[in-house]
N, C-alpha and C positions, 0 to 999 in steps of 0.2 A: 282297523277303522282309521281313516283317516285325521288329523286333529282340527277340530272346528274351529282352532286360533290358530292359523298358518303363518300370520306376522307378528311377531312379539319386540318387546324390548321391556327392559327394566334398566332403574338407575336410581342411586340412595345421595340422599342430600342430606349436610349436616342439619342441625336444628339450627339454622339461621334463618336473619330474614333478607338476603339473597336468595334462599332456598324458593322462594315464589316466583320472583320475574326468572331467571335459572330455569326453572321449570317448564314457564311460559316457551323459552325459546327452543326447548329442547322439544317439547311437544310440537312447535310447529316444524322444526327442521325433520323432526322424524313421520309427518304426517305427510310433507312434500316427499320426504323416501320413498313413502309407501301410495303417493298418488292421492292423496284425502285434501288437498289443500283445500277445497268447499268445505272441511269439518273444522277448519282449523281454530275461526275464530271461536266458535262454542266450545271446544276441546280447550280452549287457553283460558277462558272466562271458567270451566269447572274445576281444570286443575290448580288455577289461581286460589279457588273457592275450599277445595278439595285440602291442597296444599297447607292453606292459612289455617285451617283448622286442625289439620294432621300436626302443624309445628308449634300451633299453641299448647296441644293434648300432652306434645313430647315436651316441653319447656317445664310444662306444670310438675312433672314427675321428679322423683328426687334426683333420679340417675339420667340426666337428657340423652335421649337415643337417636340416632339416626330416623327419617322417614326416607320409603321406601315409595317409586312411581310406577307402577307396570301398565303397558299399553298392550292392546291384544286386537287383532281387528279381523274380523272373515274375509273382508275386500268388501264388503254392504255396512259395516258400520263398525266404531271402535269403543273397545270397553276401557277406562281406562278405572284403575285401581289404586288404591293410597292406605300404604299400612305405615299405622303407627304402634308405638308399643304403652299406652294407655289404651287398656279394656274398657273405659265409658266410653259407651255408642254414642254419636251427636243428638241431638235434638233441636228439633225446630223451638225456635221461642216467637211471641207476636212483638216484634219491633215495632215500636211507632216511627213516624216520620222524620222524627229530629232523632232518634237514636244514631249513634256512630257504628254501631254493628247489629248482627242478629237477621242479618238477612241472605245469609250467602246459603243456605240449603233452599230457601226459595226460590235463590235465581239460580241453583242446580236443577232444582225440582221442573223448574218453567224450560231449560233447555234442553236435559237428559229424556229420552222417551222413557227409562228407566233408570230407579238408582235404589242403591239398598246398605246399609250397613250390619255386619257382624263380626262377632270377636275371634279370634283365631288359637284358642285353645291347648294349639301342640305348642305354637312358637312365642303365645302372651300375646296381646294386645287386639288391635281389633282392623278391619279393613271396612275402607268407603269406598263403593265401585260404583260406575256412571255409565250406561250406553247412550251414545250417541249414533244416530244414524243420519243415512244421505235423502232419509225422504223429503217429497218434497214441505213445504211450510203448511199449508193449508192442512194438508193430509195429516200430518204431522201434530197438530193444533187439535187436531179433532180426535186424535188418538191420545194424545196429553189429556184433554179434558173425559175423555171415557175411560182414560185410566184413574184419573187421580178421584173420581168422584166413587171405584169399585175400593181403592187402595188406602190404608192406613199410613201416613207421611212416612216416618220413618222406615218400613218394611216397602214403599213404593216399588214395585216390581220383581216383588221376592215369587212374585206365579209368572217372569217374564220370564220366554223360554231365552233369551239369551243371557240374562244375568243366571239361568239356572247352568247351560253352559260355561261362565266365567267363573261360576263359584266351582263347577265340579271340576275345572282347569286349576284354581286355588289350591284345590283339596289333594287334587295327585301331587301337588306342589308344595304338600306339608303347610298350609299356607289356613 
């Protein structure tokens, strides 16, 4: 059987905070590789999101670890994934308006057609994975909102068949 992620790349970033814009630009150079430059600015805006969270979870720990990026994409949309090695799963919190944070799985939430977090058991810690696809906005909107009103925030897309693909790509991957 053929692998349903034909384009991959991975790359681990210290626990800095370079580690963010670094990422930005690696996500976009490798999304023109692969032909996606339409995904690019939603793919920079999650893994920004993605990232800042993955480097706080690792900073918190006593031993600070590396966060890891994996991108995966069929040619119709790309998944991208962020392990870090802190086991607490993110959560959404209700930020108010003046808050300086607390809102960046929201603006995952609003750009990813699917995202889902779990822990990774074999190797410690936990992974945040994001699909992005090339539909169009409208269509795209109307699928956002039919999902997220079936879907529990955190577990968002955990019945989506492509993050069930990315997870069981994770999984042969010790991951």
């Amino acid at each position: 059987m053929p692998d349903q992620w034909p384009l991959r790349d991975l790359i681990e970033f210290g626990a800095l905070p370079e580690a963010v814009p670094s990422a930005r630009l690696h996500v976009r150079l490798v999304l023109a590789e692969w032909g996606h430059t339409g995904l690019s600015e939603q793919a920079e805006l999650v893994v920004s999101e993605l990232m800042t969270n993955a480097l706080a979870a690792s900073r918190s720990l006593e031993c600070v670890t590396p966060v890891r990026l994996w991108m995966l994409s069929d040619r119709a949309q790309v998944m991208i994934l962020v392990w870090d090695a802190n086991p607490y799963l993110p959560r959404r919190i209700d930020a108010n308006d003046l808050a300086e944070s607390g809102r960046g799985l929201r603006l995952v939430d609003t750009i990813a057609a699917q995202w889902e977090a779990y822990t990774t058991p074999q190797v410690g810690g936990k992974i945040v994975c994001a699909v992005i696809d090339a539909k169009p906005p409208q269509r795209r909107d109307e699928q956002l909102m039919s999902f997220a009103s079936r879907t529990p925030a955190i577990a968002k897309g955990a019945s989506g068949h492509a993050l069930h693909r990315g997870r069981g790509w994770a999984d042969r991957h010790g991951l």
